[in-house]
C-alpha positions in Angstrom: 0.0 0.0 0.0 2.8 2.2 0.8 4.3 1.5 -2.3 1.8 2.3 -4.4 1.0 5.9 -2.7 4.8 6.5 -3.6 4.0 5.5 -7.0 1.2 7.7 -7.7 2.8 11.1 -5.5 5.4 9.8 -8.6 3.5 10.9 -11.4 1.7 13.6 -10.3 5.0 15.4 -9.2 6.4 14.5 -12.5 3.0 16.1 -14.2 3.5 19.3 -12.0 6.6 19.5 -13.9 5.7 19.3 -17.2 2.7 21.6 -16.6 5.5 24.1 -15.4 8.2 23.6 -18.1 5.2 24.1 -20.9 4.0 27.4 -19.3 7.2 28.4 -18.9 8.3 28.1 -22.9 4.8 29.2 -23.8 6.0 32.4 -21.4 9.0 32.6 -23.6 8.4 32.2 -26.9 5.2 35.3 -26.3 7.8 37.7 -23.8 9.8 39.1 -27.0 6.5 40.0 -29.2 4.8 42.1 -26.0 6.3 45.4 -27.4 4.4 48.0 -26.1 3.1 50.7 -29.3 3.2 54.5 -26.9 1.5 54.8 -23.2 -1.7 52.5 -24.8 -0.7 49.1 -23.2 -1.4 47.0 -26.6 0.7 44.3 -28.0 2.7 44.0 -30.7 1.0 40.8 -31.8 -2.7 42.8 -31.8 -1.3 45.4 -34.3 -1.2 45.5 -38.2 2.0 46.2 -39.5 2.3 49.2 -41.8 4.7 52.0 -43.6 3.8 55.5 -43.0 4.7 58.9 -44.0 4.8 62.4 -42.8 2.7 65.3 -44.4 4.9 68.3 -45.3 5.4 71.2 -46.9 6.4 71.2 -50.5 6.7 73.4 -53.4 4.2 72.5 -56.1 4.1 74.3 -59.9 0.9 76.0 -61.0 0.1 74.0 -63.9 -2.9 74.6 -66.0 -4.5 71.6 -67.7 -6.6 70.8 -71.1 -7.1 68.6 -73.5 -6.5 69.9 -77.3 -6.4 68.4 -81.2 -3.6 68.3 -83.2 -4.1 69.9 -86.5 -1.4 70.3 -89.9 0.7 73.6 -90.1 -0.7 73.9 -93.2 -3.5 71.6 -94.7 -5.6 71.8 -98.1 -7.8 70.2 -100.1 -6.9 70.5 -103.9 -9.3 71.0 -106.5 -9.8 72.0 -109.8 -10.5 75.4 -111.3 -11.9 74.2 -114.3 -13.6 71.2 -115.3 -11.8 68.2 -117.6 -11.0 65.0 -117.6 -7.5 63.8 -115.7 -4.7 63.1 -117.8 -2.0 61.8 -115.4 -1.9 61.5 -111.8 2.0 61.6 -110.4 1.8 60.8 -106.8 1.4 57.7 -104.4 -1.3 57.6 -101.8 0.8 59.0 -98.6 4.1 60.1 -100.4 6.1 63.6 -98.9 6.1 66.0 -102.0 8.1 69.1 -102.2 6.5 72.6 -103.0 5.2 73.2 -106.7 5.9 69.3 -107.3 3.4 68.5 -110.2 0.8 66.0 -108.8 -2.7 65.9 -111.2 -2.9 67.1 -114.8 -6.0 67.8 -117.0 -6.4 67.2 -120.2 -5.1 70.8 -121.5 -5.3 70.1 -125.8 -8.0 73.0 -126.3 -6.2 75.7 -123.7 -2.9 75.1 -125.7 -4.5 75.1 -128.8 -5.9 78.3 -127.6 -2.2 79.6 -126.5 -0.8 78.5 -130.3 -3.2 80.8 -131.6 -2.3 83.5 -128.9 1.4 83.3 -129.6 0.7 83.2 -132.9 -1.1 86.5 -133.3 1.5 87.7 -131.0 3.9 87.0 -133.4 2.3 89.3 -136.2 1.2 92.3 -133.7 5.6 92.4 -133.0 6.2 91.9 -136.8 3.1 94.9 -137.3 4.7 97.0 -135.0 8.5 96.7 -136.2 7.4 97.5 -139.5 5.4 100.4 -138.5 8.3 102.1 -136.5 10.4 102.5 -139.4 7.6 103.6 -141.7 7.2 106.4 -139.0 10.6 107.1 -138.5 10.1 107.7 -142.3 7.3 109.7 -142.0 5.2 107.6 -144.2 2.6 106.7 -141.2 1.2 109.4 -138.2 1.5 109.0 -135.0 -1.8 107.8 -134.4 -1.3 104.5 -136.4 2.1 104.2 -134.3 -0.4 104.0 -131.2 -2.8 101.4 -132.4 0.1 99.1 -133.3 1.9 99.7 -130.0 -2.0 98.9 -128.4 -2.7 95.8 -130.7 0.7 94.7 -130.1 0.1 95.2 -126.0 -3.6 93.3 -126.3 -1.6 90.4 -128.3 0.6 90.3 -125.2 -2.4 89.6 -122.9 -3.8 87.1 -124.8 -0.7 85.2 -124.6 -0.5 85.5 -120.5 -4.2 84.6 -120.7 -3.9 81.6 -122.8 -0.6 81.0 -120.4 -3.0 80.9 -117.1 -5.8 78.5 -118.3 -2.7 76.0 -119.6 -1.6 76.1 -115.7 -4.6 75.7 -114.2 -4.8 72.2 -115.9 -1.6 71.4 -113.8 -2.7 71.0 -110.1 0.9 71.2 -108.6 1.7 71.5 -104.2 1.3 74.5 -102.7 3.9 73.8 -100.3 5.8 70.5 -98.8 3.7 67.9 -97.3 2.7 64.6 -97.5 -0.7 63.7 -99.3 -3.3 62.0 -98.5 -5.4 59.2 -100.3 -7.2 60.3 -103.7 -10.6 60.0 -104.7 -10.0 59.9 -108.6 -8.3 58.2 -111.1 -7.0 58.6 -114.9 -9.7 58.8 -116.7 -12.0 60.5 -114.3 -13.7 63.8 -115.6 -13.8 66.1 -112.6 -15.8 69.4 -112.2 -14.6 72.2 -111.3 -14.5 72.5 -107.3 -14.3 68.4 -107.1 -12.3 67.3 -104.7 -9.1 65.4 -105.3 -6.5 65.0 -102.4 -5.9 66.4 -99.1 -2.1 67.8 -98.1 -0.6 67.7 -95.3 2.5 69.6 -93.7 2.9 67.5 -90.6 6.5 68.3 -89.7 4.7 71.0 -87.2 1.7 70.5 -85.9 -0.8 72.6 -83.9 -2.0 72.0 -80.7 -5.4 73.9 -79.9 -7.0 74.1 -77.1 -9.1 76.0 -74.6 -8.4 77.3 -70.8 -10.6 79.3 -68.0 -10.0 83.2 -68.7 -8.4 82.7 -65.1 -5.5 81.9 -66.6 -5.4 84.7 -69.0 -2.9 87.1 -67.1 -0.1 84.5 -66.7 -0.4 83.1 -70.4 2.2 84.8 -73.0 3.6 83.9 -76.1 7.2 80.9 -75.8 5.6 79.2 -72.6 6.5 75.6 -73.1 3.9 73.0 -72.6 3.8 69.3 -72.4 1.5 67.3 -74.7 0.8 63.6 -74.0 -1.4 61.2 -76.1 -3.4 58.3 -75.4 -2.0 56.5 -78.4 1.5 57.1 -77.3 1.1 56.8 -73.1 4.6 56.7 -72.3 6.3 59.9 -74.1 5.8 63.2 -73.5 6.3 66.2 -76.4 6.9 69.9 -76.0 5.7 72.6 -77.2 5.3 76.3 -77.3 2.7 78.6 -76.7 2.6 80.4 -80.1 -1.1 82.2 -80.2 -3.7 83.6 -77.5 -6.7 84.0 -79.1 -8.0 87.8 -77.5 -11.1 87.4 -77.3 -12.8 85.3 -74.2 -15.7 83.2 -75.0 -18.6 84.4 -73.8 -20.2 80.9 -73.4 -18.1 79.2 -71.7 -15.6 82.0 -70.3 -12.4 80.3 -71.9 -9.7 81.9 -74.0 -8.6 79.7 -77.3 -5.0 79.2 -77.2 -2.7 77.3 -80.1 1.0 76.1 -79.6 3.5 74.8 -82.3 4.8 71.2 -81.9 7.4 69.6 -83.6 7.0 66.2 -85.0 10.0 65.8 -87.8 9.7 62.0 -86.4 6.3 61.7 -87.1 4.9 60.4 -84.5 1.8 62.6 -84.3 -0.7 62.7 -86.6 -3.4 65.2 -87.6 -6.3 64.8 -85.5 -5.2 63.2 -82.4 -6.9 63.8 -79.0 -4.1 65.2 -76.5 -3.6 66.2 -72.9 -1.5 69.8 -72.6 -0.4 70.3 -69.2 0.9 74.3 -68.9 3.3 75.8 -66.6 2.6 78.7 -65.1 5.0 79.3 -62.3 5.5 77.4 -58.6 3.4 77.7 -55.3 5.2 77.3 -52.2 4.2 75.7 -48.6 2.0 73.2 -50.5 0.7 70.2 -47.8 1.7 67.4 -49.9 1.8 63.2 -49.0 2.7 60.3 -50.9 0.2 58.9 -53.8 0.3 56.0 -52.5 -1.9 56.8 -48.9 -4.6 57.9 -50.7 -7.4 55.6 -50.1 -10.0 55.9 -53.3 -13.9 55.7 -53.0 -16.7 57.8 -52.9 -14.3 60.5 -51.5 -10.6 60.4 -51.1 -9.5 59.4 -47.5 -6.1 58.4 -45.9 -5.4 56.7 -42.6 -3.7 58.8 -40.3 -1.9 57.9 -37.4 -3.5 59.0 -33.7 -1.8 57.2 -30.3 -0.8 54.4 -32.1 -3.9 53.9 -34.5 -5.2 54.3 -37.9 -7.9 56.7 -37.9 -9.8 57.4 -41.2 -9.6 61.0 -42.7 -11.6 62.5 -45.5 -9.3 64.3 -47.8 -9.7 67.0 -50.4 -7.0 66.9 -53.0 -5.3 69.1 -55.3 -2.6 68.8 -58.2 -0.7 65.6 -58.7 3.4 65.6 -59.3 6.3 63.4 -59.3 4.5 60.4 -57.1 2.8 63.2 -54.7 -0.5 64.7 -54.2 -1.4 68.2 -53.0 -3.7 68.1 -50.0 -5.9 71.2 -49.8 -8.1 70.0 -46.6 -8.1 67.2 -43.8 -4.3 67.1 -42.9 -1.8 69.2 -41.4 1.6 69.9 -41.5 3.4 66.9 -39.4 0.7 64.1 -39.8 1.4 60.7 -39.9 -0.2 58.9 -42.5 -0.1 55.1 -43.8 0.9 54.9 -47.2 1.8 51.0 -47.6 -0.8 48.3 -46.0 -4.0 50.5 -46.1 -5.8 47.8 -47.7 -5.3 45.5 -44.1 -7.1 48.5 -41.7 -10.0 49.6 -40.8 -10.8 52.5 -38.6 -9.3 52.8 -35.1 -7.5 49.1 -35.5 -4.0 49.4 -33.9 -0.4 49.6 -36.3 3.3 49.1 -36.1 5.4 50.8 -37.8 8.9 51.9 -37.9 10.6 55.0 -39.0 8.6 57.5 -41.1 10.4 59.2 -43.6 9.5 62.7 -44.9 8.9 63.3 -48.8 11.6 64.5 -50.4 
């Protein structure tokens, strides 16, 4: 009997123990993670980790933005003068010409029939009035038949420089360098006069028009440079300069018309293109600004900002966006901490650690 009570007091000393030695490593293993976030008493363990940010002051520019439409330095669409049929066509669909480059003919065989005859009676008027200075010189003619020589000779002349004209205006030639476009007519084709033919192009500068609030009138002037982005191309950026504001304000919608000059020798830009300008118009200073990156989207921008060691949620209004930061105009002041990396794991009032915040640079 005795033996068996020593038994038993045994095992339940030896299950003491290893009651002890677990609570002891449980003990342990949770000591190093019970750091303390402030005076609030919370664990490490409860908190969300997070990266944060402080709100400063920065200096922002004062940018003015629009959207414009790209049009040709110079564009045209050629036509004819005068009806006929086409003769030759000596272009390709989308080929650069140079200036007076011939690109259409018309038929021309009546207008230089027409100059033949011209030169022709030119010919006799000069022969008429040769002639008829030396008879005068002989004094075998008056003056007055000198005159109507010298006249017939001079309406002779005329005839010739008309007959000249309607001859050219069979030759459709380019008004100036450019590329044209795709024709509507072939050899063959009898045209009428005001048909269209081609389109030309001079898109080694472009236009860029667009419209701003008169707001901005006062600090617009001719040689600002602007940027000018396009959808089609998202990852370049183009400059250009401000070369014409239109004086006169819209009365509709209070906006002033403005045009810049862009160069696009590499062609990139085309005629026609939708484009973003984004305008210069000097710097602001002691701007509130934090990192995109904390801004929380929705119904109405928010960020979490940091208050005794939690994330409270904070309605922001927002202003200009540059180089990875975002102007804050209400809901933040200078010195705020605000989470910018591991928004997506909070909720308001939930507890955070963090480690060093950095300000903006």
């Amino acid at each position: 009997m005795g033996m068996k009570k020593h038994r038993v007091g045994i095992v339940a000393l030896a299950l003491a123990g290893l009651f002890l030695l677990s609570g002891a490593a449980y003990w342990l293993q949770r000591a190093p993670s019970e750091k303390l976030l402030g005076d609030n008493g919370a664990r490490a363990e409860d908190a969300t980790i997070v990266e944060t940010a402080r709100v400063v002051s920065a200096r922002f520019p004062a940018e003015a933005s629009a959207v414009g439409t790209l049009k040709s330095n110079e564009s045209v669409l050629l036509r004819p003068e005068t009806s006929g049929r086409i003769e030759g066509i000596y272009f390709k669909d989308g080929e650069r010409v140079k200036r007076g480059a011939l690109l259409l003919a018309l038929d021309a065989g009546v207008q230089a029939a027409e100059l033949q005859q011209a030169r022709a009676n030119l010919a006799l008027a000069q022969a008429n009035q040769r002639r008829n200075e030396d008879l005068f010189q002989k004094k075998f003619i008056s003056q007055q038949a000198l005159d109507n020589t010298r006249a017939a000779l001079k309406v002779q002349e005329a005839a010739v420089a008309l007959a000249e004209a309607r001859v050219d205006k069979m030759r459709i030639r380019a008004p100036f360098d450019g590329v044209v476009g795709i024709r509507n007519v072939s050899v063959g084709d009898y045209v009428k006069e005001g048909e269209d033919l081609v389109n030309l192009e001079d898109t080694a500068t472009l236009k860029v028009d667009f419209r701003l609030p008169e707001a901005h009138l006062n600090r617009l002037h001719v040689g600002q440079t602007l940027e000018v982005r396009s959808d089609a191309l998202p990852a370049e950026a183009f400059s250009a300069r401000l070369s014409a504001v239109d004086p006169l304000v819209d009365v509709g919608g209070r906006s002033i018309s403005c045009r810049a000059l862009l160069a696009n020798q590499e062609g990139k830009l085309h005629p026609g293109m939708f484009v973003r300008v984004l305008l210069t118009l000097g710097e602001r200073a002691a701007v509130l600004a934090i990192p995109e990156e904390a801004v929380v989207t929705g119904s109405q921008p928010s960020v979490f900002r940091l208050q005794e060691g939690r994330a409270k949620t904070v309605f922001v209004r927002l202003g200009q966006h540059r180089e990875g930061q975002v102007e804050v105009l209400e809901g933040l002041q200078a010195g705020d901490v605000v989470v910018k990396s591991g928004q997506l794991k909070l909720r308001d009032g939930q507890l955070v650690q963090y480690g060093e915040t950095n300000d903006l640079p």
